[in-house]
C-alpha positions in Angstrom: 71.0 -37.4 11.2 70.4 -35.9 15.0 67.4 -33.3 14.5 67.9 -29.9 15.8 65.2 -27.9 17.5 65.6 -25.0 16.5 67.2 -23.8 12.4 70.4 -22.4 12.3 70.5 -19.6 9.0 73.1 -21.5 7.0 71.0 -24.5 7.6 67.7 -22.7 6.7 69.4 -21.5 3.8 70.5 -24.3 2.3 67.3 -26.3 2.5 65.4 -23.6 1.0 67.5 -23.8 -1.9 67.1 -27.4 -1.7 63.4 -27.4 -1.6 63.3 -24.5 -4.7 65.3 -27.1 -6.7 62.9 -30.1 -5.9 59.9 -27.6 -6.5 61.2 -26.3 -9.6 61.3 -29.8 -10.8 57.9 -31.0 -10.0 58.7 -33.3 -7.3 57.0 -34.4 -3.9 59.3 -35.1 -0.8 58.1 -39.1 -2.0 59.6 -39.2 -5.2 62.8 -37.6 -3.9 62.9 -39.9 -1.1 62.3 -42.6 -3.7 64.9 -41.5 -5.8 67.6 -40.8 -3.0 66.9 -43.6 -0.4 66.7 -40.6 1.5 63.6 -40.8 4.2 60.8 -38.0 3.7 61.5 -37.6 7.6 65.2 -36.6 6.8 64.1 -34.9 3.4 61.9 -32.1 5.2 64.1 -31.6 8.2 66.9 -31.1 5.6 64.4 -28.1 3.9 63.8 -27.1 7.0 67.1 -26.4 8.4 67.0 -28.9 11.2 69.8 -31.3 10.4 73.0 -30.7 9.0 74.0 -32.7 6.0 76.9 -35.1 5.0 78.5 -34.9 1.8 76.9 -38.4 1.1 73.3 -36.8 1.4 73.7 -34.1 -0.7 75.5 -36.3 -3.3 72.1 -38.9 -3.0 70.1 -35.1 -3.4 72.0 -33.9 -6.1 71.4 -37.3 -8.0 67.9 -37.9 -6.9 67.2 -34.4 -8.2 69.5 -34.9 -11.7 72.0 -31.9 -10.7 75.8 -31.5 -10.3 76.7 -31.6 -6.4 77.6 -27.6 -6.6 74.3 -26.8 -7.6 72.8 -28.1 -4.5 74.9 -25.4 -2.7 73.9 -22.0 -3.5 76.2 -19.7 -5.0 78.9 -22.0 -4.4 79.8 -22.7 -0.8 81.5 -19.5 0.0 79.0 -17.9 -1.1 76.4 -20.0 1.2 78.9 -19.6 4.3 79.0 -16.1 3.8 74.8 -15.8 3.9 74.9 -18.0 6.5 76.7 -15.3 8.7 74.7 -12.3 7.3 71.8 -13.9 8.8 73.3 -14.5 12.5 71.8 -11.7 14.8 74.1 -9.5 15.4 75.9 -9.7 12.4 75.3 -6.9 10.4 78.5 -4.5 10.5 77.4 -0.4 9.1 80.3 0.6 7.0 81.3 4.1 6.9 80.8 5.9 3.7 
C-alpha cells in the first residue's frame, strides 16, 4: 500500500473508526496484525489516514477484528463519503434560514 504524506479526512476518518473498533476490543496493533496478516506498518498508517485501503484489507480487518465488513465503515459508506467532504477546507456551505 503506497504511504501518503500527508492524511486525507476520509482517510483520517476511517482509520479512527478503525482504531476505536480495535481499542474497543482490547487489541494491540500485534494481535491485529497477527490476526489479519496485515503488517503493523500497514495497520497504523491505515489508523492514521495515510494509505488508502482495498476491499481485501478491510475484509482481513473486519475478520481479524470479528465484525461484518460494513461495520468497518462508519455509518455506512455514504455516510463516510459524505464526512469525508464536510471535512475538506472549504467545504462548509451556510444555508439560509
Amino acid at each position: 500500500m503506497p504511504r501518503r504524506k500527508t492524511t486525507e479526512p476520509l482517510l483520517r476518518t476511517l482509520g479512527d473508526h478503525i482504531r476505536k473498533l480495535r481499542i474497543n476490543r482490547k487489541m494491540s496493533l500485534a494481535k491485529l496484525a497477527d490476526a489479519t496478516g496485515v503488517s503493523k506498518g500497514s495497520l497504523c498508517s491505515i489508523e492514521h489516514g495515510l494509505v488508502n485501503l482495498t476491499v481485501e484489507t478491510c475484509v482481513k480487518i473486519a475478520v481479524g477484528l470479528g465484525v461484518r465488513v460494513q461495520d468497518v465503515i462508519p455509518g455506512g459508506l455514504e455516510d463516510l463519503l459524505s464526512r469525508g467532504r464536510e471535512s475538506e477546507p472549504g467545504s462548509h456551505v451556510k444555508r439560509a434560514g
